[in-house]
C-alpha positions as CSV (number, residue, x, y, z in Angstrom):
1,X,43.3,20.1,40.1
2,X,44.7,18.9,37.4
3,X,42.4,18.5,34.4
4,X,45.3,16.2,31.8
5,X,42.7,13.8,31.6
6,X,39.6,15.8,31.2
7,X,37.1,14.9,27.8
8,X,37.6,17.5,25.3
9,X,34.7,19.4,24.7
10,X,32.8,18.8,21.2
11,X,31.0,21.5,19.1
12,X,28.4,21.2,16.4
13,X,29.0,23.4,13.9
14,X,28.1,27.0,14.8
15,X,26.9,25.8,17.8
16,X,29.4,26.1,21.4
17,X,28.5,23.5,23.9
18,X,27.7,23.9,27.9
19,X,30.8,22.3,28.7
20,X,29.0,19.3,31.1
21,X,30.1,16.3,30.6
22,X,28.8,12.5,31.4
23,X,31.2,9.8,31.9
24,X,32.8,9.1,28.3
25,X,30.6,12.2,26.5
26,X,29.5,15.9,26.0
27,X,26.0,17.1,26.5
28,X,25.3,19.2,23.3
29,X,24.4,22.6,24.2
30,X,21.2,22.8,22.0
31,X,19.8,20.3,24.4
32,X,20.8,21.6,27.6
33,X,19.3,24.6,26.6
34,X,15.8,23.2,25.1
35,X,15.5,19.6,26.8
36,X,11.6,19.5,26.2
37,X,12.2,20.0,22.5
38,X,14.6,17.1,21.9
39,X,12.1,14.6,23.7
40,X,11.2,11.7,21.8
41,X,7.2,12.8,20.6
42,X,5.0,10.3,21.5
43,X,1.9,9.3,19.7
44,X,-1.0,7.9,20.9
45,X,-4.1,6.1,18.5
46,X,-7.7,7.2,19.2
47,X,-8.0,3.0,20.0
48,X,-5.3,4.0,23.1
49,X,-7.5,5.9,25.2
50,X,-10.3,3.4,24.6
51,X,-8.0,0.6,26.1
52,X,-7.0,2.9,29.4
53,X,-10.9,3.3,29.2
54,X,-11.7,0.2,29.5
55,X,-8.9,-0.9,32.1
56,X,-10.4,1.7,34.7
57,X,-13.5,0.2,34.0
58,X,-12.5,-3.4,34.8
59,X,-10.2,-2.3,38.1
60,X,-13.1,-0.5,39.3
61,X,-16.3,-2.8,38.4
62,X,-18.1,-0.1,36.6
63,X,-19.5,0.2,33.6
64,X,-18.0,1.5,30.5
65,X,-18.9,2.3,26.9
66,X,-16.7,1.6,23.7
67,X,-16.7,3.6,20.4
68,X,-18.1,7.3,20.3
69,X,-20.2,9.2,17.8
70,X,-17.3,10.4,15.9
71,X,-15.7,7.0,15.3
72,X,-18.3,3.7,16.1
73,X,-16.3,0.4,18.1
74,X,-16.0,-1.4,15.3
75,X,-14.1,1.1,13.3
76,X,-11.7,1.5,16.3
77,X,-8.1,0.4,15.5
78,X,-8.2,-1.7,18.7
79,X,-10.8,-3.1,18.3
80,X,-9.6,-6.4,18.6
81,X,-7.5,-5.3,21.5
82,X,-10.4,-4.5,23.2
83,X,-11.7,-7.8,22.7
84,X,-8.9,-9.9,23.8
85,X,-8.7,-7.4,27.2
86,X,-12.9,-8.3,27.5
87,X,-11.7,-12.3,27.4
88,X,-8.7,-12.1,29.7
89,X,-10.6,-10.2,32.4
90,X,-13.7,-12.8,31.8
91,X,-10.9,-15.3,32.8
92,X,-9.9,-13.9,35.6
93,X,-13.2,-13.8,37.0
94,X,-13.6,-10.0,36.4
95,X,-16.9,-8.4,34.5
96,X,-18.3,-5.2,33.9
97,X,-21.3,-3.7,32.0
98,X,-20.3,-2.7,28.1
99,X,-21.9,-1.1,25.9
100,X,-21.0,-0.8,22.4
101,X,-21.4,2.2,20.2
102,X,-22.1,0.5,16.4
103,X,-22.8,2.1,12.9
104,X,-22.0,-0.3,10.3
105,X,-22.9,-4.0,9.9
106,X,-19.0,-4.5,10.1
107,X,-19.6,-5.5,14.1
108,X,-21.2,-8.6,13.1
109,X,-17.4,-9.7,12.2
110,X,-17.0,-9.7,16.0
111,X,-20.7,-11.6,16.5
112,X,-18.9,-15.4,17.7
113,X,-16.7,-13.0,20.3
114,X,-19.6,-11.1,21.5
115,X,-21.8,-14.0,22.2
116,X,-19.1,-15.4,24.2
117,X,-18.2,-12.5,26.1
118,X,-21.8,-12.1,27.0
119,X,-21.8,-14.9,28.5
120,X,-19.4,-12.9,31.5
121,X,-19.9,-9.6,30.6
122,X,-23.2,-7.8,30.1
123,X,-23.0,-6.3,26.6
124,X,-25.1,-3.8,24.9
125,X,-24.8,-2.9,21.4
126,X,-26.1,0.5,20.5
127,X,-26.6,0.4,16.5
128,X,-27.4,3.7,14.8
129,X,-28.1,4.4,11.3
130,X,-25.1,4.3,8.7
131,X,-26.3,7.1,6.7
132,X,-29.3,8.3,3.9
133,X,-31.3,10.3,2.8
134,X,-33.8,12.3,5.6
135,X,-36.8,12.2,3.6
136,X,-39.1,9.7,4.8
137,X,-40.2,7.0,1.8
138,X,-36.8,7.8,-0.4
139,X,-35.4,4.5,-1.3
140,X,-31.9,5.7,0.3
141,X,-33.7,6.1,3.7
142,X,-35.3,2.5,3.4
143,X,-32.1,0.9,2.8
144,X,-30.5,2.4,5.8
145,X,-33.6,1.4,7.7
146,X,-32.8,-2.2,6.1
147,X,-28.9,-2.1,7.1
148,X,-29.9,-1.3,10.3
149,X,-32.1,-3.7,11.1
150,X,-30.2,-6.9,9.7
151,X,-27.9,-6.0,12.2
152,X,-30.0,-5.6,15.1
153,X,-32.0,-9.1,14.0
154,X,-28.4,-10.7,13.5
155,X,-27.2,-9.8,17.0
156,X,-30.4,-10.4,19.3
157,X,-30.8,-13.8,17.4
158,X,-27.6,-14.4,19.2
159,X,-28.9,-13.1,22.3
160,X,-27.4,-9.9,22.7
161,X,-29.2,-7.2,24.1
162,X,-29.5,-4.6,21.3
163,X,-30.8,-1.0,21.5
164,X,-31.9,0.7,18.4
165,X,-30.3,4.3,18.1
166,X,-32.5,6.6,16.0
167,X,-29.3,8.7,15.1
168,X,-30.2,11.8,16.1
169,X,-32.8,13.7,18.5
170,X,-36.7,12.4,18.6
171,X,-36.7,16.5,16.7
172,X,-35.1,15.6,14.1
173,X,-38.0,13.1,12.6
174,X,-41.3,13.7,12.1
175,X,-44.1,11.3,13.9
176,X,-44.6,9.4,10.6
177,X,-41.0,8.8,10.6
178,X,-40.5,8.3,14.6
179,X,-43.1,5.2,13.7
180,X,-41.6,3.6,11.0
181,X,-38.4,3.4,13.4
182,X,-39.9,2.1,16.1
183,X,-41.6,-0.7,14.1
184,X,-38.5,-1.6,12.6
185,X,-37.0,-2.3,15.8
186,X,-39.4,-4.0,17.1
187,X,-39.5,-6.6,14.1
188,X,-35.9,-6.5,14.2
189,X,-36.0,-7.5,17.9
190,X,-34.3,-4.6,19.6
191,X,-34.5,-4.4,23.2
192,X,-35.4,-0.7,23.3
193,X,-35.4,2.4,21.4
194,X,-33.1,5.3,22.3
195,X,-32.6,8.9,20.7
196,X,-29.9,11.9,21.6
197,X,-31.0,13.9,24.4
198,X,-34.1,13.4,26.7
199,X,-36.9,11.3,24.9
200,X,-40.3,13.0,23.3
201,X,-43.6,12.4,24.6
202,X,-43.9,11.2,21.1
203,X,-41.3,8.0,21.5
204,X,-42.2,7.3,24.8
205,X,-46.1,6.5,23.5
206,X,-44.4,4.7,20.7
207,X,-41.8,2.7,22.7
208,X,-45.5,1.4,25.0
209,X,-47.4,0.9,22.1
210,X,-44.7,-1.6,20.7
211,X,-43.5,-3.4,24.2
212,X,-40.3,-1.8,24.9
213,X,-37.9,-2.0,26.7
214,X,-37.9,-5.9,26.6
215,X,-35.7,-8.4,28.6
216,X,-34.4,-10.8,26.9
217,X,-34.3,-14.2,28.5
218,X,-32.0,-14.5,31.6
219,X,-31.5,-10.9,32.0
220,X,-33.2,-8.8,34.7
């Protein structure tokens, strides 16, 4: 056979090549011999999985939950993207149960959205306390308490069912403390009352003694 024609063969320095050859080039030998390592690294935001998240969610009709404890929905780089997904799947006829994990008053920038998405989708916002101090009376504790309930008053005035999240496991507050909670949602007008794990006997009198859970007005 006769090779005239044939591509020389290139070398990095120090470095012999395989000697395969694509039409018009030379494979460098470094790569033949560690392809994976010479793949183009991909890199993914924490908001990424969220969106595949919520996809599934809306092929399949089930439902779904935004944020997590480590980083609350409206923190999420996409959150927006979220959003606009929620309205173009409302458009196409398409709904699905979503409930929000929320820490920080920053989800009322989504409030107008919200409202409007409710009106397809059945949202839930979960807001849990942004932070303070443990000790029950402590003027840190009474502003988070404050925080917390602005932004559960702000969103069920808007008609969004909102559950207040005590942050933490019925354990981790005393009964004095359980009650002060549970009043504040209720005159915050939160649809229920949730805690980490299973519910105490001790929120579970509270929660009947102040009239949760409620239903809000065309919801069954």
């Amino acid at each position: 056979m006769n090779n005239a024609h044939a591509l020389p063969n290139p070398t990095f320095p120090g470095q012999a090549l395989s000697g395969r050859t694509l039409p018009g080039r030379s494979i460098p030998g470094p790569i033949l011999a560690d392809p994976v390592r010479w793949l183009p690294k991909l890199r993914f935001t924490p908001g990424s999985s969220q969106l595949r998240h919520l996809r599934r969610a809306l092929r399949t009709g089930r439902p779904v939950t935004l944020g997590t404890q480590k980083q609350s929905f409206e923190a999420l780089p996409e959150r927006d993207a979220l959003l606009d997904l929620l309205e173009r799947a409302a458009l196409r006829g398409s709904a699905t149960a979503v409930t929000l994990l929320c820490r920080s008053a920053a989800v009322l920038e989504t409030l107008p959205r919200l409202a409007q998405l409710d009106q397809d989708h059945a949202i839930v916002v979960d807001v849990s306390p942004a932070g303070g101090d443990d000790r029950l009376g402590s003027q840190a504790r009474q502003d988070a308490l404050a925080r917390q309930g602005e932004t559960v008053r702000r969103l069920s005035q808007e008609g969004i069912a909102t559950r207040w999240d005590l942050g933490g496991t019925c354990d981790d507050l005393s009964t004095a403390e359980l009650r002060t909670a549970v009043a504040a949602a209720a005159s915050a007008g939160a649809t229920d009352v949730r805690c980490e794990g299973e519910p105490s006997h001790r929120l579970e009198r509270l929660r009947l003694e102040f009239g949760f859970p409620r239903v809000l007005p065309g919801r069954g």
